[in-house]
N, C-alpha and C positions, 0 to 999 in steps of 0.2 A: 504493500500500500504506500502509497505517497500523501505524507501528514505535515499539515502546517501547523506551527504553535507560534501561538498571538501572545508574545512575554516572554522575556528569557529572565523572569525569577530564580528563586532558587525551586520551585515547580516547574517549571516551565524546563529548565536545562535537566535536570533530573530524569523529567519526563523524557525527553530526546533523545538521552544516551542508552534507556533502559530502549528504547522502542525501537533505537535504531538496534539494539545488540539484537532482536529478533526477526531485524531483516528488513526493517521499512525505511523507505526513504522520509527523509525528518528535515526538513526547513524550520529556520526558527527567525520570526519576524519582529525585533526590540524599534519601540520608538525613540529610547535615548540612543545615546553614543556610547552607553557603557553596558551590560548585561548586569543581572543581580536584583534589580528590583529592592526591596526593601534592603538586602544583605549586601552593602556598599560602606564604603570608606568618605568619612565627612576630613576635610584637610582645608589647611591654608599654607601648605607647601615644605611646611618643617614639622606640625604635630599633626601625626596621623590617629583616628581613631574609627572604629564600629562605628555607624549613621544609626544605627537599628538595632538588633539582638545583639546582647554581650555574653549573657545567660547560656551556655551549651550543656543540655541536659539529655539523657538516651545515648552514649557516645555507642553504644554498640549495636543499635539499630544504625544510626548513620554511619557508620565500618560496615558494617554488615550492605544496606542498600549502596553505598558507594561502591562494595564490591561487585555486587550485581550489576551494576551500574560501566563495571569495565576501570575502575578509579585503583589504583595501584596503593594498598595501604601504608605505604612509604610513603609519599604525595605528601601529606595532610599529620602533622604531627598534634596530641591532642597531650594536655596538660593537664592533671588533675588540681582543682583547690580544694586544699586541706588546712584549713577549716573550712567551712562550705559558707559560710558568711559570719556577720555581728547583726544583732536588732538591735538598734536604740530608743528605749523609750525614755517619754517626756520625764520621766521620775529620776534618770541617771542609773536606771538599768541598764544594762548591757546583754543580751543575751548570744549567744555562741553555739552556730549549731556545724554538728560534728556528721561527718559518715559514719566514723564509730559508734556501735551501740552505745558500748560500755562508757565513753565518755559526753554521749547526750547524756546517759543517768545520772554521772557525775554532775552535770550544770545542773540538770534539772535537780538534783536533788538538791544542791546551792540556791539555786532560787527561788526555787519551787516546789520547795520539800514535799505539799501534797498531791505532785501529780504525776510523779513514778510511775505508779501503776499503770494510771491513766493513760501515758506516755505508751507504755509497754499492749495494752489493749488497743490504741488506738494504730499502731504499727501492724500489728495481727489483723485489725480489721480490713486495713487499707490496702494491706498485701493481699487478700483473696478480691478486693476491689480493683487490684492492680489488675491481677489475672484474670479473672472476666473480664475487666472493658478491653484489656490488650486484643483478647479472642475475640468477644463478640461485638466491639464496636469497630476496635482500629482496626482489625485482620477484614474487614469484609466493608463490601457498599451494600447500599439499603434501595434496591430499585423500586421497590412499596412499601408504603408507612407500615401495612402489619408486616413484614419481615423482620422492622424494627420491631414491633411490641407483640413479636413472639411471646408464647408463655415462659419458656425459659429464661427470656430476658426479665419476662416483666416478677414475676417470681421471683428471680436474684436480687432485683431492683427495692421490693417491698420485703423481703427477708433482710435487707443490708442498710435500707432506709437510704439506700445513698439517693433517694428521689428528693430528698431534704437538701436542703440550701445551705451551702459549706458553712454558716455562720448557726443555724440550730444543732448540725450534724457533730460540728466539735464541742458544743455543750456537756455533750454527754463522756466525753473522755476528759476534759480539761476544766477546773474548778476555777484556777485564775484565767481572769481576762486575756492577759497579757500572751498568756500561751496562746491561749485562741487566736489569736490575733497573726503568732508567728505561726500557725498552720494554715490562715486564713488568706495571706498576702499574697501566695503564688496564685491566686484567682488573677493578679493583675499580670502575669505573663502570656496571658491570654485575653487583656483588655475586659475583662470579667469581676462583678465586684459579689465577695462572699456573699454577700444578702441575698443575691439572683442567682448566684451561680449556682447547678447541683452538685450535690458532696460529689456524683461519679467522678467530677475533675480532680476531687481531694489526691487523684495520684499521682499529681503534680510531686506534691507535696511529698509524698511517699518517696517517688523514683527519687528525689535528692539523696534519701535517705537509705536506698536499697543500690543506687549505678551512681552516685557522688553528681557532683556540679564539673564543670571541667572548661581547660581554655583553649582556645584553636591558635596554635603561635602564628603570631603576626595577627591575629584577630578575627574573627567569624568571616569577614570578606576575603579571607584568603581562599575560600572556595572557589568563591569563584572561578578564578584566571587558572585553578587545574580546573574547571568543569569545562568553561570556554575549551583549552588548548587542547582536550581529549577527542572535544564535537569537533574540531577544527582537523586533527588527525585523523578521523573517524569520516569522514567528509562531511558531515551534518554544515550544511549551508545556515549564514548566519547574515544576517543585511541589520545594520544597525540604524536609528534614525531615520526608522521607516514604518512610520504609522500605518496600522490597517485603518482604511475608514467603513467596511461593511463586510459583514458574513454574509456569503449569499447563501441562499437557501430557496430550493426549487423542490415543488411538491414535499413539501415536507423534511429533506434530507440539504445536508450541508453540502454544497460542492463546490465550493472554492473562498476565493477571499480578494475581494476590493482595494486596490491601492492608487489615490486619485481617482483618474479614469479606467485604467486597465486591470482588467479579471484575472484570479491566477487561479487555477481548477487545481483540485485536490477530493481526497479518498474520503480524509477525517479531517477535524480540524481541534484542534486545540487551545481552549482558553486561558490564560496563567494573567490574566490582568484583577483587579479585585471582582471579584465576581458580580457582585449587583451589577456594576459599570455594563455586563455585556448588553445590556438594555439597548446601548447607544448605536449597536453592530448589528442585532436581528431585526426582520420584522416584527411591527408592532403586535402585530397578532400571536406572538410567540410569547412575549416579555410576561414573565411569571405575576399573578394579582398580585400575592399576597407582598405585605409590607413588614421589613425587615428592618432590625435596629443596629445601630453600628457599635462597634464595643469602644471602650473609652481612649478619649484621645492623652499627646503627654505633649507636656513642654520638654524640650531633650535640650540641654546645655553642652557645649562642648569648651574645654577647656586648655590652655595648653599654658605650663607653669614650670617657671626656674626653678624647682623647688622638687625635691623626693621626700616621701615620708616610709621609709623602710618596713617600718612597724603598724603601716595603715593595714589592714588585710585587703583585699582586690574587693571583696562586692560587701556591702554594706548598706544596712537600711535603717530610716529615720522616719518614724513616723510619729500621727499625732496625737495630740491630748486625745481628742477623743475621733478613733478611728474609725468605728463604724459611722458614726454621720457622716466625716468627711467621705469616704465610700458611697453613702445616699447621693450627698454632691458632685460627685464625679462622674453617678452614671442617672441622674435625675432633673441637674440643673443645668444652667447653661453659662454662669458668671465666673471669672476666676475665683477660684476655692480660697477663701482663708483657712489658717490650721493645717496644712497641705502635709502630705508623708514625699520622702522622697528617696530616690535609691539612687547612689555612688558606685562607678566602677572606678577603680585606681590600677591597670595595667603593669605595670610596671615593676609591681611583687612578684608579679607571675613570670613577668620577660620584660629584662632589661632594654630591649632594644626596641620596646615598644615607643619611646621617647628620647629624644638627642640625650646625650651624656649628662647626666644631674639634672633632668629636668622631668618632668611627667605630663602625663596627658590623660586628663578624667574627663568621665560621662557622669551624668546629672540628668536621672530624668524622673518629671514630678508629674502624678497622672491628674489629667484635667476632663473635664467636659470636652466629647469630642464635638458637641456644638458652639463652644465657645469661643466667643469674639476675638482680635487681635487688638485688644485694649492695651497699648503698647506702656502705658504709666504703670497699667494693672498688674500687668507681667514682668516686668520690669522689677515692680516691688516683692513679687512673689519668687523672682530667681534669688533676688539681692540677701531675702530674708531666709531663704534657703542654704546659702553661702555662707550664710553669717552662723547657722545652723552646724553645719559638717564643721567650717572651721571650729566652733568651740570645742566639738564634740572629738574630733579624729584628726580635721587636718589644721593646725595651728600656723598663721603666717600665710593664710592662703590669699587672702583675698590681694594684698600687697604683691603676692608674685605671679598674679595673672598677668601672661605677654598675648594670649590670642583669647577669644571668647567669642562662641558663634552659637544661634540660637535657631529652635525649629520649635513650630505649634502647629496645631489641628488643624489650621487652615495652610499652612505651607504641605501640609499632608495630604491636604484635600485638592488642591492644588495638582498635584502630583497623579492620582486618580485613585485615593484609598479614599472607600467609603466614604461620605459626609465626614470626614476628620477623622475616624478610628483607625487608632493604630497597628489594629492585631484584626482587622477582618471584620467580621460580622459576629454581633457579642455572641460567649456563648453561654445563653440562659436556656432554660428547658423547651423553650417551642422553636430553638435555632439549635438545636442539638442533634447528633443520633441520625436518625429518620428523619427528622424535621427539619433540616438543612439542607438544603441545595447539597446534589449529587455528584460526581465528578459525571455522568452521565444527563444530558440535558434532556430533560422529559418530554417536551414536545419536538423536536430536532434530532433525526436521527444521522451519526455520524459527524453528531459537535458533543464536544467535553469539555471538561474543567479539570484545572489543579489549581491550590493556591489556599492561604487563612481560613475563606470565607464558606468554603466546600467544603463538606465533609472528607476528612476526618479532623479538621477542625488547624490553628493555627501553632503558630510553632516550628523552627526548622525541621525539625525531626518527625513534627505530625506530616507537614506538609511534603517532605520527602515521600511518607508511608503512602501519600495522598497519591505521589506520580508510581509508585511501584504498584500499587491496586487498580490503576489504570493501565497500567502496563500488562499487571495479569489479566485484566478485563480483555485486553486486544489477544494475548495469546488465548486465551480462551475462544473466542469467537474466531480465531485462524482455525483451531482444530476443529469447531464444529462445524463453517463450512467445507473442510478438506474433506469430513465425515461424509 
């Protein structure tokens, strides 16, 4: 088959290499000048850092599909962080969490003397949580709602309560707040806020704690340019800075793609742009009713500083007095958030060369309303007081050694073509989940697909890889049963 893919994401390139390994010719059509999509390098020529995810979590899913994939696991060196982060809350706690069992119990029992147990039950639960949604959600697409809401799903679902909203669901294991709160926060790695989200994401949280956190040297964009130079050796055709402007589609079925004036015919066609967006490419008579929310937008700061703090740890979080409202306002309201939580990567623990000699280069990103304005005083005072923040707490002498500082919001996002300002796709609350999500398979079009955030299996480097590798099985599958 001859397959065009509309996005060279990290879905979009993924997709390419797995489809081409099984013998189809693969065009892949970027309208920037660079491939990667969200997973790019923000720079001003001497600090380089992550634009997007810093967080690499599942390293052996992504070894594993890069192998699939034809990716030489020399390529891509992957770094583990140990300790997996710090929480700081508003009181001058500090919390520490560990891959180590034995040394979570230790903290926990230092701070939190009543909730060992709790600690130790809520890792047991989340683990048989792990291994079902792995199997029955991320291992498979859902081409009809009830395939999703099987009995065996739905059974597991109400035996495990994970139908429950990550913020009731850890009630029941954790007595202090504060704990809850640090099992609660990976909801925002998927632009997801505890209160909406269901506990089944709680495995966010888990995988920290059962495959560690980890760093991609040189930084999560270094996929890239091995994923590019592979398709490039592979001959997978690549045309950069070349918008599609229309999927055509004739009786029903996808056959080719729009560029300007000129038609270019094809077998299948592939989506990797944020998925609602393909609205702008089919006919109107195709574009799905229903109405879909975007998941929370962030303010991303980028920093670049004379300055190393040896004993900062790499990923660290700051959150607020009071966390769950600001959470309400993040994914309810639309004005810059006062009381705001925020999360610091500091590179440069992990690899020295992440930043020129004595100097470092941090992320700052604080999650806001993805609807929210670019009230430049507003934001302004919310990065200012954020800074003012980590400096007391971790980086001392910071704000005096910033030499660069570049700044991105929900509408430089939106801009770009993510959702209405969300950062991570299309949220994932219980009626955008599972079944209920846009398919990598387009339901009214046959012979157009998706990969990306927004489509199931939901966002995340790692999901979104799983996303092109279960499209990839979808196409073998359909080679053998028409060879059949």
């Amino acid at each position: 088959m001859e397959i065009a893919i509309v996005g060279a994401g990290i879905g979009g390139l993924t997709a390419a290499l797995l489809l081409e390994k099984q013998g189809h010719k693969v065009s892949i059509y970027e309208k920037e000048a660079r491939l990667g999509g969200r997973v790019v390098f923000q720079t001003n020529g001497e600090f380089t850092i992550d634009q997007g995810p810093t967080i690499v979590l599942l390293p052996d899913m992504i070894r594993e599909i890069l192998g699939e994939a034809g990716i030489d696991q020399e390529a891509i060196e992957f770094i583990p962080c140990d300790p997996l982060y710090d929480i700081h809350y508003p009181d001058g706690t500090i919390y520490r969490k560990w891959r180590d069992q034995a040394k979570q119990l230790e903290e926990i029992a230092r701070l939190f003397p009543g909730d060992k147990q709790g600690f130790l039950h809520y890792t047991d639960e989340m683990k048989k949580v792990y291994q079902f949604g792995t199997e029955a959600f991320l291992s498979r697409i859902f081409g009809r709602k009830r395939d999703f809401l099987s009995y065996q799903n739905i059974k597991f679902i109400l035996q495990s309560q994970s139908y429950q909203s990550v913020t009731n669901y850890l009630a029941k294991f954790f007595k202090d707040i504060r704990l809850r709160h640090a099992y609660a926060l990976q909801t925002l790695y998927i632009g997801g806020a505890p209160h909406r989200v269901p506990a089944l994401y709680g495995l966010i949280s888990y995988s920290e704690h059962a495959y560690g956190i980890w760093y991609v040297k040189g930084g999560y964009a270094s996929l890239i340019p091995v994923l590019e130079q592979a398709c490039v050796e592979r001959g997978i055709a690549i045309q950069k800075q070349t918008a599609v402007d229309e999927i055509i589609v004739e009786k029903n079925r996808a056959t080719g793609i729009r560029i300007d004036q000129t038609i270019f015919s094809y077998d299948a066609i592939v989506y990797n742009g944020d998925y609602p967006m393909i609205k702008s490419l089919v006919p109107k008579k195709h574009i799905e009713k229903k109405k879909v929310k975007p998941s929370s937008g962030c303010v991303l700061v980028y920093l670049g500083v004379k300055k190393r703090w040896e004993n900062a740890i790499p990923h660290q979080f700051f959150l607020s007095e009071d966390f769950d409202s600001y959470m309400k306002k993040v994914t309810e309201k639309s004005k810059v958030p006062n009381d705001a939580s925020c999360y610091m990567f500091n590179p440069v623990t992990l690899d020295q060369d992440a930043a020129p000699p004595g100097k470092s280069v941090l992320y700052m990103l604080i999650p806001v309303p993805s609807s929210m304005e670019d009230d430049q005083e507003a934001i302004e005072h919310l990065i200012d007081t954020q800074i003012s923040r980590v400096e007391r707490a971790s980086f001392p002498g910071l704000l005096e050694a910033i030499e660069w500082k570049d700044v991105r919001t929900p509408r430089d996002a939106e801009v770009e073509g993510l959702f209405q300002g969300g950062s991570f796709g299309v949220a994932p609350e219980i009626r955008q989940s599972g079944g209920f999500r846009s398919q990598i398979i387009h339901p009214t079009i046959k012979g157009l697909y998706a990969v990306g955030a927004s489509v199931h299996p939901g966002g995340g480097i790692p999901i979104v890889m799983q996303g092109a590798r279960l499209l990839s099985q979808h196409f073998e599958r359909e080679v053998e049963r028409n060879v059949r």
